[in-house]
C-alpha positions in Angstrom: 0.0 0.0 0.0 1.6 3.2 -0.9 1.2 7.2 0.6 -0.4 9.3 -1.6 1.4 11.9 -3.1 1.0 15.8 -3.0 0.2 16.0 -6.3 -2.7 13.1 -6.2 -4.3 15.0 -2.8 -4.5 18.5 -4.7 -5.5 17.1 -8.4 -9.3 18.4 -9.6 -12.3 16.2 -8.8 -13.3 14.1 -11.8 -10.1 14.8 -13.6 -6.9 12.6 -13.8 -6.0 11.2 -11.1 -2.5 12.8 -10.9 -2.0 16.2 -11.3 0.8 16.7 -15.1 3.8 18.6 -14.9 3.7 22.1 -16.2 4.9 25.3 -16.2 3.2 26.6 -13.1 3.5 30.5 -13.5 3.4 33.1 -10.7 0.6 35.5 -10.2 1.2 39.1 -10.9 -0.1 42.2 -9.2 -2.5 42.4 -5.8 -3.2 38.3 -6.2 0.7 37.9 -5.5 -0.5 38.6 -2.0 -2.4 35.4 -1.4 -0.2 33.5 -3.7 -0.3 30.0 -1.7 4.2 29.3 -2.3 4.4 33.0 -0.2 1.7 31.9 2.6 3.4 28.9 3.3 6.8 31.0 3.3 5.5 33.3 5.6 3.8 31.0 8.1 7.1 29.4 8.9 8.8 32.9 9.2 6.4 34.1 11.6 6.5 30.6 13.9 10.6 31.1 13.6 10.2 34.6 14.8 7.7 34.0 17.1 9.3 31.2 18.8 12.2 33.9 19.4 10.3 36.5 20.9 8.3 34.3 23.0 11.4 33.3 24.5 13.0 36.6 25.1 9.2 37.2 26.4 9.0 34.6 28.7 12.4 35.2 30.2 11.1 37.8 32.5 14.4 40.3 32.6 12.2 43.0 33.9 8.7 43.1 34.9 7.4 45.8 32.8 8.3 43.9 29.7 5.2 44.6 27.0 4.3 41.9 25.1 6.5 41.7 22.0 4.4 39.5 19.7 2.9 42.2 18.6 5.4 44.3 17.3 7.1 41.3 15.8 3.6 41.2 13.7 4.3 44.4 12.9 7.9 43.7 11.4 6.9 41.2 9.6 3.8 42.7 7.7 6.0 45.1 6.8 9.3 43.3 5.6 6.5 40.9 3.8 4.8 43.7 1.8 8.0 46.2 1.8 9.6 43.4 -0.2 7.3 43.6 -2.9 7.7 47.0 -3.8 10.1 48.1 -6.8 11.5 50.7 -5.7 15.2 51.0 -4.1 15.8 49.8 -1.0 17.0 52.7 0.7 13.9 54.5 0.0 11.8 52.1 0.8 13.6 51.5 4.3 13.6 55.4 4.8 9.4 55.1 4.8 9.6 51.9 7.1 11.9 52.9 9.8 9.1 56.2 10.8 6.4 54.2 10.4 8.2 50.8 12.6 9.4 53.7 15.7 5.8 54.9 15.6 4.6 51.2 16.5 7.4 51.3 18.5 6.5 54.1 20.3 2.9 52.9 21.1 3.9 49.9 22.5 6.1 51.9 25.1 3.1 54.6 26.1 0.9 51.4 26.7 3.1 50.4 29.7 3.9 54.3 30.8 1.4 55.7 33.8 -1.0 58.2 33.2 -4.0 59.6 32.5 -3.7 60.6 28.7 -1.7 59.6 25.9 0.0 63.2 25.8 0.5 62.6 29.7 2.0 59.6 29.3 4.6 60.6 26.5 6.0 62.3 28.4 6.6 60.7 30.9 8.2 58.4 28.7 10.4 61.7 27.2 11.3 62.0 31.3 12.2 58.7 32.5 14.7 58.7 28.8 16.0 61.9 29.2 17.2 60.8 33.1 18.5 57.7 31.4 20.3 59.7 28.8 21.6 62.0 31.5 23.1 59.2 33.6 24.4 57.5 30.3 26.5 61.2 29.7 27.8 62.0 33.4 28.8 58.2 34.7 25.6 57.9 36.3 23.8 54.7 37.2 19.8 53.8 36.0 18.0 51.1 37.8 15.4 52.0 35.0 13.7 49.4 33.1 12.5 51.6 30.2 15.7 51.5 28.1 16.0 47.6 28.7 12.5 47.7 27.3 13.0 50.3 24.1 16.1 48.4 23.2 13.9 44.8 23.2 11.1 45.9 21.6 13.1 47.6 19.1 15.4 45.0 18.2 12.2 42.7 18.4 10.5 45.0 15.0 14.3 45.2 13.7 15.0 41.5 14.1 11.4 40.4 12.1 11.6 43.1 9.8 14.9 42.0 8.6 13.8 38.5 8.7 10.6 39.0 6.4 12.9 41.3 4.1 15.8 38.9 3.6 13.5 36.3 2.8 10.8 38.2 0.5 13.5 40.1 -1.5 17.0 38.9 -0.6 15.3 35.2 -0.6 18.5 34.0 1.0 17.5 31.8 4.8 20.5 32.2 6.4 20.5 36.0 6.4 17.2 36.0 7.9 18.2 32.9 10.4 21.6 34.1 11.4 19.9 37.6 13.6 17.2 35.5 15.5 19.5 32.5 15.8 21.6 34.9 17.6 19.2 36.4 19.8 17.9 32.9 21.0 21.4 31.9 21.7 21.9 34.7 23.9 18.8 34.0 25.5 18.9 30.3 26.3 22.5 31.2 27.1 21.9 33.6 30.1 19.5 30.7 31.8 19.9 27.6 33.2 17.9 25.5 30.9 19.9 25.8 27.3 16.6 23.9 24.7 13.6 24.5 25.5 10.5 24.5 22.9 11.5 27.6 21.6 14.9 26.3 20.5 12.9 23.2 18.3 10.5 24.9 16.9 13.6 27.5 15.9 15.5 24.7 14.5 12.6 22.5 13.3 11.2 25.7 11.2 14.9 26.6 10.0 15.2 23.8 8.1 12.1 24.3 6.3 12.9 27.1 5.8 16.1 26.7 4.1 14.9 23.7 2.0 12.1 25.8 0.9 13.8 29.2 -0.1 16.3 26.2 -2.2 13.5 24.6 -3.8 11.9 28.4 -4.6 14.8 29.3 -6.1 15.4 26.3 -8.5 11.4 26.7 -9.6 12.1 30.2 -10.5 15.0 29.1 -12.5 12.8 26.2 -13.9 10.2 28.5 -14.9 12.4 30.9 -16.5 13.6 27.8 -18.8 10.0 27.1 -19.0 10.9 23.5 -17.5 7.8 21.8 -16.7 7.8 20.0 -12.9 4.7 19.3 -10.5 2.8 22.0 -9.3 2.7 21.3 -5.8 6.4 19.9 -5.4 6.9 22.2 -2.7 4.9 20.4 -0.8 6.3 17.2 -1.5 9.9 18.6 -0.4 8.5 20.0 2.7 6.5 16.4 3.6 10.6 15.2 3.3 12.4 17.7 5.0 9.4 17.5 8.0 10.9 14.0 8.7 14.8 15.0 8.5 13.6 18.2 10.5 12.4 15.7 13.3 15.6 13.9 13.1 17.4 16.8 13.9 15.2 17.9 16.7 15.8 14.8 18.4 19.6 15.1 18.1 19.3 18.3 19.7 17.0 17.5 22.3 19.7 14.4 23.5 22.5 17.4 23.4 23.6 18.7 27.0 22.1 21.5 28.9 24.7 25.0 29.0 24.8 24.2 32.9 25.5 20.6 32.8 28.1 21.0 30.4 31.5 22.6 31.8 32.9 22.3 28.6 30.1 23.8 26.7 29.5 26.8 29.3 33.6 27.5 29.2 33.2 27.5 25.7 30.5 30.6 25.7 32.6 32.1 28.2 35.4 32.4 26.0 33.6 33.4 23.2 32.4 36.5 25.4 35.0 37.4 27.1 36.4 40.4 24.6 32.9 41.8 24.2 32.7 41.4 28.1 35.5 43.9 29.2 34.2 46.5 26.4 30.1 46.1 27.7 31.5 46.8 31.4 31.3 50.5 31.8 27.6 50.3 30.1 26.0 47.9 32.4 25.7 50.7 35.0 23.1 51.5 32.6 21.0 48.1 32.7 21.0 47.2 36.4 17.6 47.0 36.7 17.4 43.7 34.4 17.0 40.4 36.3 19.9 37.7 36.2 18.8 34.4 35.4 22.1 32.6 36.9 24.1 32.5 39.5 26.5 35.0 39.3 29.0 37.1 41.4 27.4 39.5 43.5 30.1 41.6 43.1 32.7 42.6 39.8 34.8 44.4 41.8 34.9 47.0 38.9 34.0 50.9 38.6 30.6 50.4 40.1 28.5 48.8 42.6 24.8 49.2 42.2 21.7 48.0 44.6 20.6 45.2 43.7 17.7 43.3 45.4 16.5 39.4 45.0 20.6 38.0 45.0 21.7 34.9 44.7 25.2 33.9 46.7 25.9 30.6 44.9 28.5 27.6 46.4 30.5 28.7 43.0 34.4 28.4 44.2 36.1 31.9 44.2 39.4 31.4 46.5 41.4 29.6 48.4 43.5 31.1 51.0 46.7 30.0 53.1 46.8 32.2 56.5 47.1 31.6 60.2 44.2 30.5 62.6 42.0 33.7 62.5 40.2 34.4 66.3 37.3 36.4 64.4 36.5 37.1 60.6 38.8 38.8 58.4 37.6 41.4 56.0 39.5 39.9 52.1 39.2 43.1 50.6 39.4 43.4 46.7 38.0 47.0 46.2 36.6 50.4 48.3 34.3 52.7 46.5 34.0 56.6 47.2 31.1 58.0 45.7 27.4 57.9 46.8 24.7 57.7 44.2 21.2 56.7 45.2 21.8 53.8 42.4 24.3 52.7 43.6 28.4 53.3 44.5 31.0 54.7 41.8 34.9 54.3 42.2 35.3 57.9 40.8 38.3 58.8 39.2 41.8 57.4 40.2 45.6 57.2 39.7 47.4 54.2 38.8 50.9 53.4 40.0 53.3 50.8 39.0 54.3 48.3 41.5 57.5 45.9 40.7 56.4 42.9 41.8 58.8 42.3 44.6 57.0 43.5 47.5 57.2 47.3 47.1 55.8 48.9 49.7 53.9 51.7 50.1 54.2 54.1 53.1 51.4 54.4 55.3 52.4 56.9 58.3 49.9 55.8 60.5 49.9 54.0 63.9 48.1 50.7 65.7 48.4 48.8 62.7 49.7 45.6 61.8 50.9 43.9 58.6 49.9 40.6 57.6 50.7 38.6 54.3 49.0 35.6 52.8 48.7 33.5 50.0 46.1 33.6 47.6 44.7 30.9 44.8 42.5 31.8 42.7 39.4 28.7 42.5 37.0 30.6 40.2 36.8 33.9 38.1 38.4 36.3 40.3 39.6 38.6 37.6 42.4 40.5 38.3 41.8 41.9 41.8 44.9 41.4 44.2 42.9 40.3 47.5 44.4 41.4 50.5 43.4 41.1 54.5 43.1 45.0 55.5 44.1 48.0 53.3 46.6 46.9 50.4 50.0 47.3 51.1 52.2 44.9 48.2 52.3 42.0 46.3 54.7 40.1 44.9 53.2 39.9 41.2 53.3 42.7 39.1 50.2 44.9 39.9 49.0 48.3 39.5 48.3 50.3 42.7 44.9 52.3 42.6 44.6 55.8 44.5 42.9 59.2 44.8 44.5 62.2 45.7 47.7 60.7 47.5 49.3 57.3 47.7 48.3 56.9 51.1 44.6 56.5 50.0 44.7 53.3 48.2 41.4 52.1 46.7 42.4 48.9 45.5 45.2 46.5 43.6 44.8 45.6 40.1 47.2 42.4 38.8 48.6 43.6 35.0 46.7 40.3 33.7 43.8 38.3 35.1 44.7 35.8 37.4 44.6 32.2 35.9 42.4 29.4 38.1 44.6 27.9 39.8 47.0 31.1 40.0 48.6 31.9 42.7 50.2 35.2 45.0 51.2 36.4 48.3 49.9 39.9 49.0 50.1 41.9 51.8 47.8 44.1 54.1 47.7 46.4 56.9 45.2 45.7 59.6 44.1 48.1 62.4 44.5 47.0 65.6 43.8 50.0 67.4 41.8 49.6 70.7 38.7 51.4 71.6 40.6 54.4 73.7 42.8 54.9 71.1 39.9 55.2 68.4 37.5 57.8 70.6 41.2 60.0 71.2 41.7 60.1 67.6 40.0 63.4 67.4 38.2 65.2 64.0 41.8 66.8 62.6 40.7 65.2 58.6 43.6 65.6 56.2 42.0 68.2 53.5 41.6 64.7 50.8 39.9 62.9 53.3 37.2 65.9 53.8 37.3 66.5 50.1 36.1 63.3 48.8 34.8 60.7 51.8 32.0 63.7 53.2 30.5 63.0 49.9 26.5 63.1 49.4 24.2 63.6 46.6 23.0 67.2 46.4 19.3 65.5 46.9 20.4 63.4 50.0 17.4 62.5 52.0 16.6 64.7 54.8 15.4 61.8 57.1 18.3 59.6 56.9 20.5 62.2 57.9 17.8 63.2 61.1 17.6 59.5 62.1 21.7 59.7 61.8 21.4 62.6 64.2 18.8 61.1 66.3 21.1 57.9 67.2 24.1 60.0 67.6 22.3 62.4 70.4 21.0 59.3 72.3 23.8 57.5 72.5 25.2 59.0 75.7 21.8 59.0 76.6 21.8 55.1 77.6 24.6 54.3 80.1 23.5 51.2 80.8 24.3 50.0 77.2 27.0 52.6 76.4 29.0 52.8 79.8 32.2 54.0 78.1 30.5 57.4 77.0 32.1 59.7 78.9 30.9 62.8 77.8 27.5 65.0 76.2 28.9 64.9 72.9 30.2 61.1 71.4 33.4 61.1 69.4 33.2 59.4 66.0 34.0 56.0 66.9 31.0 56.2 69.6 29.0 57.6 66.6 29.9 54.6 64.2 29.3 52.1 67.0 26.1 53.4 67.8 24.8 53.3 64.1 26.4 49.8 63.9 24.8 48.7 66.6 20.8 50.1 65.2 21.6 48.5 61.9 22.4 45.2 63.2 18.9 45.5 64.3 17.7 45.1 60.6 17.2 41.5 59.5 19.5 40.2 56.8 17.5 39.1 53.6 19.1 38.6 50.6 15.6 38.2 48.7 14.6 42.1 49.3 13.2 43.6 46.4 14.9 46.0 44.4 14.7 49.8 45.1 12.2 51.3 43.5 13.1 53.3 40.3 14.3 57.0 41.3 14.4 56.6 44.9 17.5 56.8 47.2 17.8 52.8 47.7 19.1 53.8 51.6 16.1 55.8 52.4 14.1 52.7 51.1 16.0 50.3 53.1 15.9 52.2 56.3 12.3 53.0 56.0 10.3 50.9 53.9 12.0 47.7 53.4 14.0 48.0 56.8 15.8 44.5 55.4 18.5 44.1 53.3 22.0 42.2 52.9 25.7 43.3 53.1 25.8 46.2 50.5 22.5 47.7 52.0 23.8 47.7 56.3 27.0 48.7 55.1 26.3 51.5 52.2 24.0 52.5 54.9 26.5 53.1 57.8 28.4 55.2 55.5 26.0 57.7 54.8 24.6 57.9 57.7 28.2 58.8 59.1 28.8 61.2 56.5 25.6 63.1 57.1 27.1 63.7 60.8 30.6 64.9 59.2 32.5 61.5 59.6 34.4 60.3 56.7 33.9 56.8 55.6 33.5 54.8 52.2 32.0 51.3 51.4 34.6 48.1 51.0 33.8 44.9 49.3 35.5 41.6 49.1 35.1 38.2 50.8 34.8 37.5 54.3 36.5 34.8 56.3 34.8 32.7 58.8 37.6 31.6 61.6 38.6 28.0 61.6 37.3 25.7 64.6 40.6 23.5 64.8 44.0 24.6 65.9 47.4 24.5 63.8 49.6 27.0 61.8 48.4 27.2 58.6 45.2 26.9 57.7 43.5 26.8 53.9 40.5 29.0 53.9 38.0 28.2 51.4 36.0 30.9 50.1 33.0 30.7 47.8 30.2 33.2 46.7 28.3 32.9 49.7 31.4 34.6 51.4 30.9 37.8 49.5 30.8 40.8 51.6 30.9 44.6 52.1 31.3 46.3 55.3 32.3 49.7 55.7 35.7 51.9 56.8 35.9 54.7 58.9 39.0 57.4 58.9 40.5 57.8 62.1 43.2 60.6 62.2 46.5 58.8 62.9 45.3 55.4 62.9 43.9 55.3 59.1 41.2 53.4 57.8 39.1 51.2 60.7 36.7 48.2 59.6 33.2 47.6 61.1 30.2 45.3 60.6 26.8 46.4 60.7 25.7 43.5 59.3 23.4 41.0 61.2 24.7 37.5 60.3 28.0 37.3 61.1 29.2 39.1 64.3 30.4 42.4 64.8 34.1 43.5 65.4 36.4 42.9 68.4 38.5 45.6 69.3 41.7 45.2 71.9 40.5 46.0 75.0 36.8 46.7 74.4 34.2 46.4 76.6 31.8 44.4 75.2 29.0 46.6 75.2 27.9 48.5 72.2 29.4 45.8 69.3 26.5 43.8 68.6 28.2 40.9 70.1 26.4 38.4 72.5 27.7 38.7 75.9 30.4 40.8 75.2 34.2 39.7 76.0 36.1 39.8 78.7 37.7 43.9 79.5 40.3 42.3 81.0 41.9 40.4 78.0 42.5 42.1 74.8 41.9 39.6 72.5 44.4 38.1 69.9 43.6 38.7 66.4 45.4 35.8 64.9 47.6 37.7 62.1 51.6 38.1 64.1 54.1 36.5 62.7 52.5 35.8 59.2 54.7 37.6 57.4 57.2 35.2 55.3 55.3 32.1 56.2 54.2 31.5 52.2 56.2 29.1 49.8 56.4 30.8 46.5 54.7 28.4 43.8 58.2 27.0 42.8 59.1 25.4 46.2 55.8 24.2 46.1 55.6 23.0 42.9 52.3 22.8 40.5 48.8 22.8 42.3 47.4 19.5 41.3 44.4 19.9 43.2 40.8 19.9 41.4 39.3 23.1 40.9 35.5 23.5 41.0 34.2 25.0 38.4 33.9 29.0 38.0 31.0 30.9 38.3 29.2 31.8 35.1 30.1 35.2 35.0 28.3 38.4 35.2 24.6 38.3 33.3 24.4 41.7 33.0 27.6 42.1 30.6 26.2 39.2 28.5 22.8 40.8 27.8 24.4 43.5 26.7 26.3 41.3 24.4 23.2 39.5 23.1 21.0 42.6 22.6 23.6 45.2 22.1 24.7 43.5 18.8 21.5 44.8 16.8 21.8 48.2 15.2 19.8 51.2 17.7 16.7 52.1 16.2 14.9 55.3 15.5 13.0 55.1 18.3 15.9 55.1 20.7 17.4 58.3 18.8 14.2 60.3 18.5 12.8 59.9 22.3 15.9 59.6 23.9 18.4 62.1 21.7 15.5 64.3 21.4 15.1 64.4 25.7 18.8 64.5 25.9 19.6 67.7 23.7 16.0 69.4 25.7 17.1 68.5 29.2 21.2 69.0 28.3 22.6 72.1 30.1 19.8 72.8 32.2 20.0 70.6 35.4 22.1 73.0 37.3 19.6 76.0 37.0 17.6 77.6 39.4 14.0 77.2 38.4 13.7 80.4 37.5 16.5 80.3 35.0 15.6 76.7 34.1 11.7 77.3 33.3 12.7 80.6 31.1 15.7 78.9 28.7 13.0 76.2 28.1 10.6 78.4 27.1 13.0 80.1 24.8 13.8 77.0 23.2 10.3 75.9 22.7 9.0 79.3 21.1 12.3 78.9 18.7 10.3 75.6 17.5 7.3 77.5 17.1 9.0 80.2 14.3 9.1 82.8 17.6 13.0 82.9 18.5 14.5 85.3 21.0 15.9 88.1 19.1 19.2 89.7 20.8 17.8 93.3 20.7 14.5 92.2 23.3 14.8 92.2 26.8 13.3 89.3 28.6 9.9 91.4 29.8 9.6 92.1 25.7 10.0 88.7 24.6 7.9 88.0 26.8 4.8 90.3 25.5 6.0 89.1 21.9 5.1 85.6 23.3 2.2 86.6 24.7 0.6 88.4 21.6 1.9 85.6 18.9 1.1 82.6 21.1 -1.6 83.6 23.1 0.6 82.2 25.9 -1.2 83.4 29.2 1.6 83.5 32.1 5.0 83.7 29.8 5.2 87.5 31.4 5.6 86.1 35.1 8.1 83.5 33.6 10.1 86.4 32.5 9.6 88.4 35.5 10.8 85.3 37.8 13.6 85.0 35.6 14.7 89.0 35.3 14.6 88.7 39.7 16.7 85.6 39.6 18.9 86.9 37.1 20.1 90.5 37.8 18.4 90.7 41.3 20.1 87.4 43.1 16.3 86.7 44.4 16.2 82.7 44.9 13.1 81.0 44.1 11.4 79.3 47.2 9.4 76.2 47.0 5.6 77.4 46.7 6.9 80.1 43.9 9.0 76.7 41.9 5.6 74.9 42.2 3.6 77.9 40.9 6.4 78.7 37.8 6.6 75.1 37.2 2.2 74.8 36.9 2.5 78.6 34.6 5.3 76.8 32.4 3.3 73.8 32.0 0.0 76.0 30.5 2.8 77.9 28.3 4.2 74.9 26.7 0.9 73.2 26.0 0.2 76.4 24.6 3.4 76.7 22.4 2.9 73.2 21.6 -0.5 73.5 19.9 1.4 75.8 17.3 3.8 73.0 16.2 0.5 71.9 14.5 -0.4 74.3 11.5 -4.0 74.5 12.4 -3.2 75.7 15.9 -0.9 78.8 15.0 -2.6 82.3 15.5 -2.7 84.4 12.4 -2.6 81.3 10.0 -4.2 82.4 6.5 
């Protein structure tokens, strides 16, 4: 019994029973549309395309994510129908990039707030122009909106391409190679490498690829006017369905990206020289969700807040020290400036250092040095770790510092450490006791008050009250504070104290992200009143620099003490170890560690009392305690004597996410949409942050009314401008724009806040008003 053949199922009722071969011949004009050969085309294009954006869609990197099938729709109408027309390709592209940003556009205003489409433009033109801002100064964005533009945009791009390469080019693997690309990046980023996306990707691109062949040779056949079966496409296609399935279940039997080392090493090779170049633009895309596990921290320019982490066993170090009586503070990197995003390194020197154990001078007392040896177990890039504040190494490094030598930020080797590398480095380690630490006094070296008092010109009132507030009580309560001696606490009693009402906030590392354009420490001190590491300690800081004490944020690894005795002991350190804390200047004594974080215990000093560290019970006054780190110095064996580490290393972290979806996403050209709403919000908004309102609200309404044909001319005062305005546009309240302006200006008079909120209400009636004459028929005096 044979299967019946395409040709037999499609032949006419009460004709032959198999349909001849002809010269089948291709319909011309409008019916080209419904052609059946082009449906067919097009209904595996669109289930390739789809399959891709439903699994960028499904991915969930940020929650406000519209949904992209549409817009892939969209692209591929348009490619489909574009591809049709005669005329040349740049023209016709130049008509389908407007019209592909205006659908674009509308899918963005459907996920803005507010009450009107106008409303909610702009506050799309807002929330871009505060992107664009951050993108131009070093800034950080924990907004989701340009994660979103770029998607959606590179979700038209990607299916117009597809639908043009096919319909015009008709070559496959043009129009397969972009959305193969995107998918890969996708799957690649998550745990689970094939999913049902990925078959139905590689099930249609074999069609697909067999059809466009078979296309192509008809079109050559008809052109010979070779006669062959009319429906021999479909015959191909019943073939290549079976050899499809064959493939699908090849790649279904393939390994998963996180089962297989070699596979996952592989990607991460691939990526690593896009990696190092997408570093300094991630600060830009914080907000979007990793899907692995990852390193908390880079230990690069910038540390944002990030909420929901997850601290993976992923093997980072391995480290050869004595017995340690408390947890040491491995410190890779501090950062110096405050952002309500986030922490930024700032700018710094760089110094050469030899190799062999150059020193650098640190003319400070109660300090101790202590060397150990470092292997690297993961992907610890190329920070030098060190216990305490970095003294040496003995590899070649560069030394990192602001403003003097003294104030080192971090060590940086010359080339990434290898897993399995190795190096002794050294640190200095405060071991000052609690007297010496309230005698140290206020007398701040001028680069100390210059850059570590740092606070964002909008610092939140209320953190710096409740900073206050715990600072006035403290010698309030001698029963927990018995060492206060006086009405006014010295900076270490101010630090403890603030220590001490963190450690009262629970440790949660699932805490959700900081809302978008709050300051994430006013929201974790007040409204989530939870948080890990990066949140206790970045809030100690600027809490202490709101009441004039310099301090700055630290991040690294932290090392649990050992419970058995001996010499030398091998410290394993994985993700979960990752840490910040924060260090406060003292004058003489440099740079003091403290924990006001809740799950690991606070500091010992030498000769405390117990009271007032967060520590259970306290410690004994009598007995300063031993910190475990004399006589390290010179206890290492260089690799050499030691010979080749033969031990097994556990696999590496994956990496950081956010540096690969910037590699998957930023590979697409930027759309029109991207440069007309956020260019277009960039140029309004550039120069005028700084302004007083006054000043502000009146250079925006000159360069609005230079839109509307009605520029400033050098010969009008502002008053006369203004009644120019006033009589062209019929813009009521441009007169007391000017008059705010001409009172800032050449009187010095400052705007207060009820007269900013009553400008800012009379500018927003004058633009709508100066708006309405972009439109022909709303300009006055139009014949």
């Amino acid at each position: 019994m044979r299967q019946a053949s395409w040709n037999e199922i499609f032949a006419p009722r009460g004709g032959p029973s198999v349909v001849v071969a002809e010269v089948p011949q291709e319909p011309v004009g409008w019916r080209r549309l419904f052609w059946w050969e082009d449906l067919v085309t097009f209904a595996i294009v669109a289930a390739i395309m789809l399959a891709v954006v439903a699994s960028i869609q499904l991915a969930g990197w940020v929650d406000e994510m519209p949904p992209l099938v549409p817009i892939s729709l969209l692209g591929l109408l348009m490619g489909t129908l574009f591809a049709r027309v005669r005329w040349p390709e740049g023209f016709i592209h130049l008509i389908a990039l407007p019209i592909g940003a205006a659908g674009i556009l509308g899918q963005l205003i459907g996920i803005m707030s507010g009450a009107t489409p106008w409303a909610r433009y702009w506050e799309l033109h807002h929330r871009m122009g505060e992107w664009f801002h951050a993108a131009f100064t070093g800034g950080i964005s924990n907004d989701e909106l340009p994660f979103i533009l770029l998607v959606v945009s590179l979700c038209w791009l990607a299916s117009y391409w597809c639908a043009w390469a096919v319909f015009r080019w008709h070559n496959a693997w043009l129009a397969l190679l972009p959305a193969g690309g995107a998918l890969a990046a996708n799957f690649g980023l998550q745990t689970a490498q094939f999913s049902l996306s990925f078959l139905v990707f590689l099930f249609g691109g074999a069609l697909l690829l067999t059809r466009l062949h078979l296309l192509e040779r008809s079109k050559s056949w008809r052109t010979e006017e070779t006669p062959y079966p009319p429906y021999l496409s479909l015959s191909v296609m019943h073939a290549t369905f079976w050899l499809a399935l064959a493939l699908l279940a090849v790649a279904w039997l393939m390994p998963r990206a996180d089962e297989s080392t070699a596979l996952d090493g592989l990607w991460d090779s691939a990526t690593a020289p896009v990696e190092a170049r997408m570093e300094k633009i991630s600060r830009l895309f914080v907000s979007v969700d990793a899907k692995k596990s990852v390193r908390i921290h880079d230990f690069q320019d910038i540390l944002p807040f990030l909420g929901n982490v997850d601290l993976s066993n992923a093997a980072a170090l391995e480290i050869l020290a004595g017995k340690l009586d408390q947890q040491g503070y491995l410190r890779a990197q501090s950062y110096a400036i405050y952002t309500p995003e986030g922490w930024r390194l700032g700018d710094y020197n760089a110094s050469e250092l030899s190799g062999e154990g150059t020193s650098v001078d640190q003319d400070i007392a109660a300090r101790e040095d202590v060397t150990i040896q470092v292997i690297n177990r993961g992907e610890a890039g190329s920070s030098i770790f060190t216990l305490g504040q970095p003294i040496s190494s003995d590899v070649s490094a560069r030394l990192q510092w602001l403003e003097t030598q003294q104030n080192v930020t971090g060590l940086q080797s010359q080339s990434e450490v290898d897993t399995g590398g190795r190096y002794n480095s050294t640190g200095s380690v405060s071991v000052a006791t609690e007297e010496q630490l309230r005698a140290a006094g206020t007398s701040y070296p001028y680069w100390v008050r210059q850059r570590y008092l740092q606070l964002p010109a909008k610092f939140p009132e209320r953190i710096r009250s409740l900073a206050n507030g715990i600072s006035l009580i403290y010698c309030v309560a001698p029963q927990f504070y018995p060492t206060c001696e006086s009405e006014t606490p010295t900076p270490y009693d101010e630090a403890v104290a603030i220590q001490d009402y963190l450690r009262e906030f629970p440790y949660d590392i699932t805490v959700p992200d900081p809302p978008r354009g709050a300051d994430a420490m006013e929201y974790f001190l007040f409204d989530a009143k939870r948080g890990y590491f990066d949140f206790h300690a970045s809030a100690m800081v600027v809490m202490l620099r709101s009441l004039g004490v310099p301090a700055r944020l630290a991040v690294g690894y932290v090392i649990d003490p050992p419970a058995e005795d001996g010499e030398v002991f091998r410290y394993q350190i994985t993700e979960q170890n990752a840490y910040a804390w924060p260090e406060v200047y003292f004058p003489g004594l440099g740079w003091v560690e403290f924990n006001p974080t809740p799950d690991r215990p606070a500091i010992e000093r030498p000769g405390g009392t117990g009271f007032g560290t967060g520590v259970d019970g306290g410690v004994d006054p009598s007995v300063a305690p031993d910190l475990g780190f004399g006589g390290l110095g010179g206890l290492f064996p260089t690799p050499e004597e030691t010979g080749p580490d033969v031990s097994v290393a556990p696999a590496g972290s994956s990496g950081n996410t956010m540096r690969f979806v910037l590699f998957g996403l930023l590979g697409g050209l930027t759309t029109l949409a991207v440069v007309a709403t956020g260019g277009a919000g960039y140029a309004w908004r550039r120069g005028l942050s700084r302004l007083e309102p006054p000043a502000r609200l009146w250079e925006q309404t000159i360069r609005l009314a230079s839109w509307t044909r009605l520029p400033a001319l050098e010969s009008l005062t502002p008053r006369e401008y203004a009644r120019v305005l006033h009589a062209e546009a019929g813009a009521d309240g441009v007169e007391a724009l000017a008059e705010a302006y001409v009172r800032h200006r050449f009187g010095g008079a400052r705007a207060g806040e009820a007269e900013a909120q009553r400008l800012e209400l009379t500018w927003r009636s004058v633009r709508n008003v100066m708006l309405r004459r972009l439109w022909p028929l709303g300009r006055r005096g139009a014949g």
